[in-house]
C-alpha positions as CSV (number, residue, x, y, z in Angstrom):
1,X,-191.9,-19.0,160.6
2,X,-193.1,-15.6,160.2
3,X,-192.0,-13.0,157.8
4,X,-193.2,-9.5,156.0
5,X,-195.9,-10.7,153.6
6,X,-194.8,-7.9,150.9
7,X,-190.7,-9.2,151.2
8,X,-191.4,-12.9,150.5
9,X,-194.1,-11.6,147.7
10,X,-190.7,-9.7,145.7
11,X,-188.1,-12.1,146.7
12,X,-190.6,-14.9,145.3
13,X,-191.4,-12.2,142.2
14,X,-188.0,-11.7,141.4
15,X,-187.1,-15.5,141.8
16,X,-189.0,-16.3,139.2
17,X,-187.4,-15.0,136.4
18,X,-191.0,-14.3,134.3
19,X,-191.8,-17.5,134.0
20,X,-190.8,-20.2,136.5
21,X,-193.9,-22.3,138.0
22,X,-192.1,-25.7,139.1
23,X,-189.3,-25.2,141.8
24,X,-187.7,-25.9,145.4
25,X,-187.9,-23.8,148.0
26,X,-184.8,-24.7,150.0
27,X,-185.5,-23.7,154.0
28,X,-182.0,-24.1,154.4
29,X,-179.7,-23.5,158.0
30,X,-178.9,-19.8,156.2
31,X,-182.4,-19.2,155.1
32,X,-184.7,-19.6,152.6
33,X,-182.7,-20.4,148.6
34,X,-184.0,-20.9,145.2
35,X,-182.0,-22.2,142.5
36,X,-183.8,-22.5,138.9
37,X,-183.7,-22.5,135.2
38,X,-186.1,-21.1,132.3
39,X,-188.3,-24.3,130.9
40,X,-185.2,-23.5,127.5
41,X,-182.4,-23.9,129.9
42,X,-181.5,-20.0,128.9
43,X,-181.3,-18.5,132.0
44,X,-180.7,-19.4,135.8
45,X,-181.3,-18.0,139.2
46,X,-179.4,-19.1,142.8
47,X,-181.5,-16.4,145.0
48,X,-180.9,-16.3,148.9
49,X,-183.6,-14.9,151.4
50,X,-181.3,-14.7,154.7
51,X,-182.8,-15.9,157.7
52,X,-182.2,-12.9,159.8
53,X,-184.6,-11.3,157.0
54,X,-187.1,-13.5,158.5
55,X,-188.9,-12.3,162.0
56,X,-189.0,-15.7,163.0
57,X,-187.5,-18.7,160.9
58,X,-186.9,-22.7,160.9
59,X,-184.6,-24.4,158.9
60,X,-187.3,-27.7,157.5
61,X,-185.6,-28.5,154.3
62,X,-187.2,-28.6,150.9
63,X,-190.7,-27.6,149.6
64,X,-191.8,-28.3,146.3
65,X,-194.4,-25.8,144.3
66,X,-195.8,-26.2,141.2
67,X,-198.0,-23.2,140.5
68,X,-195.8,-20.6,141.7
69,X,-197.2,-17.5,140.1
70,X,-200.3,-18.3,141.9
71,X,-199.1,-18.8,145.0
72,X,-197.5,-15.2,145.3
73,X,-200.8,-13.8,144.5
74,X,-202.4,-16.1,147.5
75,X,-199.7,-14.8,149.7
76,X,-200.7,-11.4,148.9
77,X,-204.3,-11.9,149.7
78,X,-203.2,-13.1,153.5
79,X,-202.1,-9.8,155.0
80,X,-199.0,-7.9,156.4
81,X,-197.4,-10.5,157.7
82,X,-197.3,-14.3,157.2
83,X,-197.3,-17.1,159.5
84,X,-196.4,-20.2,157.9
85,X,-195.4,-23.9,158.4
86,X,-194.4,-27.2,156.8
87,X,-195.6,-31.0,157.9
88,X,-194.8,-33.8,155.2
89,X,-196.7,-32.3,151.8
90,X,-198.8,-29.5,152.9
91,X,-198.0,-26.2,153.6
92,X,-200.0,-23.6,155.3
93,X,-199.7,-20.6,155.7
94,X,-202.0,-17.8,158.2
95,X,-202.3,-14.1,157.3
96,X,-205.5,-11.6,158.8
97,X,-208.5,-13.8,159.0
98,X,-207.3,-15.7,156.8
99,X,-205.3,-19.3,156.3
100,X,-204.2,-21.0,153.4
101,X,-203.1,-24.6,152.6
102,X,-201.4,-25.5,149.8
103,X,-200.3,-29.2,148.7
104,X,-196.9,-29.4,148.0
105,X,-194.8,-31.5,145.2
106,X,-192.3,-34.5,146.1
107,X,-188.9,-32.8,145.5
108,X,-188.3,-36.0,143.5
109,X,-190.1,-34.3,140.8
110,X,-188.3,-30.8,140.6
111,X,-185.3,-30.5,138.6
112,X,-182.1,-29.4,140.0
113,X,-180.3,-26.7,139.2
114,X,-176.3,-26.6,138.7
115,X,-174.1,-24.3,141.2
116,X,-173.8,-21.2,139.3
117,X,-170.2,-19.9,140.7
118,X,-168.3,-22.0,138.0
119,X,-169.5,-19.3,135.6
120,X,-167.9,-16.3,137.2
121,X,-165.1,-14.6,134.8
122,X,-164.5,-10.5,133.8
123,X,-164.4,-7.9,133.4
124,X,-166.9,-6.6,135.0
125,X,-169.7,-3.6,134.5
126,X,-171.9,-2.3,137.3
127,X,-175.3,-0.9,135.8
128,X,-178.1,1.1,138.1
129,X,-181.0,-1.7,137.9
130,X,-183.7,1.6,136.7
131,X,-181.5,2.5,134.1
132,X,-181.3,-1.5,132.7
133,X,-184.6,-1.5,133.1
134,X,-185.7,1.6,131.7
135,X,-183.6,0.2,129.0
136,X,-185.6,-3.3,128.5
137,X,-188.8,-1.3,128.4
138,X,-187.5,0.5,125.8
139,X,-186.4,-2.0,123.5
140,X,-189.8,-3.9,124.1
141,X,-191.4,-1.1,121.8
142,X,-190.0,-3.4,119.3
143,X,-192.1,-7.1,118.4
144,X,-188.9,-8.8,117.4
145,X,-184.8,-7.4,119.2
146,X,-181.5,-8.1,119.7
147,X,-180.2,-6.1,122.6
148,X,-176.3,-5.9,122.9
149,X,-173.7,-4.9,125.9
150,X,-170.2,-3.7,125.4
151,X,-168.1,-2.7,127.5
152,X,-165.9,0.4,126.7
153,X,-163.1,1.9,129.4
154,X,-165.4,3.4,132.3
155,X,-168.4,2.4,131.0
156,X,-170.8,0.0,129.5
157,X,-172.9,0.2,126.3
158,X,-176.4,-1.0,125.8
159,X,-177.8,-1.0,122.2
160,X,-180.5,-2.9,120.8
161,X,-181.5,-3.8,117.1
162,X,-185.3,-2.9,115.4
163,X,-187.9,-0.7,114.3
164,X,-186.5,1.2,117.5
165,X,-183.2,1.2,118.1
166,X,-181.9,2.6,121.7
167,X,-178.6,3.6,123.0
168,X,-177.7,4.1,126.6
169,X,-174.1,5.0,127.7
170,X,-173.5,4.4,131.0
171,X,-170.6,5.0,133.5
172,X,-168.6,2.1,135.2
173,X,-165.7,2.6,137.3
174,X,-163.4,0.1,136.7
175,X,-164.8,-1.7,133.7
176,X,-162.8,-2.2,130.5
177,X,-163.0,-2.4,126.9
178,X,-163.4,-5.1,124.7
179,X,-166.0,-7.2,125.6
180,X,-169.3,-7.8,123.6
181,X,-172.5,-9.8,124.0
182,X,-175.6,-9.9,122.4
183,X,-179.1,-11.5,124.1
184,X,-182.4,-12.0,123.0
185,X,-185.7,-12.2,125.0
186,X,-184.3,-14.5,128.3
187,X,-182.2,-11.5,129.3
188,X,-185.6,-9.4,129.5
189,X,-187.4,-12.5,131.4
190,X,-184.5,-13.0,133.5
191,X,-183.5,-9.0,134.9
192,X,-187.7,-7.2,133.8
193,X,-188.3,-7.0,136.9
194,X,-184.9,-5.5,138.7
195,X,-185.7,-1.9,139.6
196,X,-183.7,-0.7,142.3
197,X,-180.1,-1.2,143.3
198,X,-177.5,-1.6,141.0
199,X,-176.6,-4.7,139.1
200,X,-172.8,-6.5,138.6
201,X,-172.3,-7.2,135.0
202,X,-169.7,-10.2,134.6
203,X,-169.1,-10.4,130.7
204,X,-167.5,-12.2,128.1
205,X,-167.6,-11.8,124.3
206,X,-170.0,-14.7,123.5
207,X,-170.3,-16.3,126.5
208,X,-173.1,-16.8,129.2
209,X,-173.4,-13.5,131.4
210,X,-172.9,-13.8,135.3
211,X,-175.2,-11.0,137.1
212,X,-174.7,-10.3,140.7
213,X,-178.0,-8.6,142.5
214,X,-178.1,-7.6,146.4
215,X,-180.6,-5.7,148.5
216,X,-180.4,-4.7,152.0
217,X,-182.6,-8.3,153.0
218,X,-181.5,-10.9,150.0
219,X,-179.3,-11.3,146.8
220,X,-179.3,-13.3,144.0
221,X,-177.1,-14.4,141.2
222,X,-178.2,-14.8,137.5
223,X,-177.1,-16.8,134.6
224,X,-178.1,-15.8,131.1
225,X,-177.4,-17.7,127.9
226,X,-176.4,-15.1,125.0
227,X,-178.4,-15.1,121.7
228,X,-177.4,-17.3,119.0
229,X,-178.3,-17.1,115.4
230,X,-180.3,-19.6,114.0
231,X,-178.2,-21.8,111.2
């Protein structure tokens, strides 16, 4: 397989959500998929890296990591492109000069993660992913937040409590009023590192929020848990 070292290294980035450092990656007939959850169970990912995103590319099922995080950095050290294979536990992977293997983990040991699609419901609220995240930096001036959505008619809300308090208002064709979540840190782990594009609300007062992310070579789907107050 062979593919653009600097794609794989944001689809990987993105993938995982902050934190995620045990996971499959599924080489699948349609390309390469990741579906994961936060070590709390707060928020989830089902990301696709289209084969035809790929300049060459194999469908050889699952590979196990461990030490993600570190991986994408090794990835980056290889070069432009990547040139990579699979045979039983080990995979390697040949960049400029240089080659890397890297010992993989029996899937047996990875959890699975459920089918996210269940989850879907609206209305729904489309956000440019700078502004959300111009947003999340801002409210990160405070040590301790709760950042809210609500959705208004034509628009979308984004508030958060603190030291620092924020307000966006933000257009959205479509969107309705009447809906109102609040989130704590997973939504910041979960979306930090969305920057370009724009991002597909799905919201319900109080319930899990269903975020729909596409660029012109993958997309991925996010699940994250609203914040609850401690009894």
């Amino acid at each position: 397989m062979k593919i653009e070292t600097s794609l794989l290294e944001d689809f990987l980035k993105k993938a995982r959500m902050s934190e995620i450092e045990s996971c499959l990656l599924q080489f699948d007939e349609d390309g390469l998929r990741i579906k994961t959850f936060s070590t709390a169970n707060t928020h989830h990912v089902n990301a696709l890296l289209p084969k035809d995103s790929f300049k060459e590319y194999q469908a050889v099922g699952n590979a196990g990591v461990d030490d993600l995080s570190n991986l994408i950095k090794v990835f980056k050290r290889l070069g432009k492109e990547l040139e990579f294979s699979i045979e039983g536990n080990l995979l390697t992977a040949k960049g400029n000069k240089k080659e890397l293997q890297f010992e993989l983990v029996d899937e047996k040991f990875i959890d699975k993660a459920r089918d996210l699609n269940e989850m879907s419901h609206d209305p729904k609220a489309t956000i440019p992913a700078k502004q959300f995240n111009d947003f999340l930096n801002d409210t990160q001036m405070n040590k301790d937040t709760t950042i809210y959505i609500e959705t208004v008619d034509g628009g979308v809300k984004l508030y958060n409590t603190g030291k620092y308090k924020f307000k966006y208002n933000i257009d959205s064709e479509g969107t309705t009023a009447g809906e109102k979540v609040k989130f704590g840190e997973p939504i910041i782990n979960a979306l930090g590192e969305l920057k370009e594009g724009n991002l597909v609300f799905h919201l319900k007062s109080d319930y899990p929020i269903l975020v729909d992310y596409k660029t012109e070579k993958y997309n991925m789907q996010f699940l994250v848990a609203p914040h609850v107050e401690q009894q």
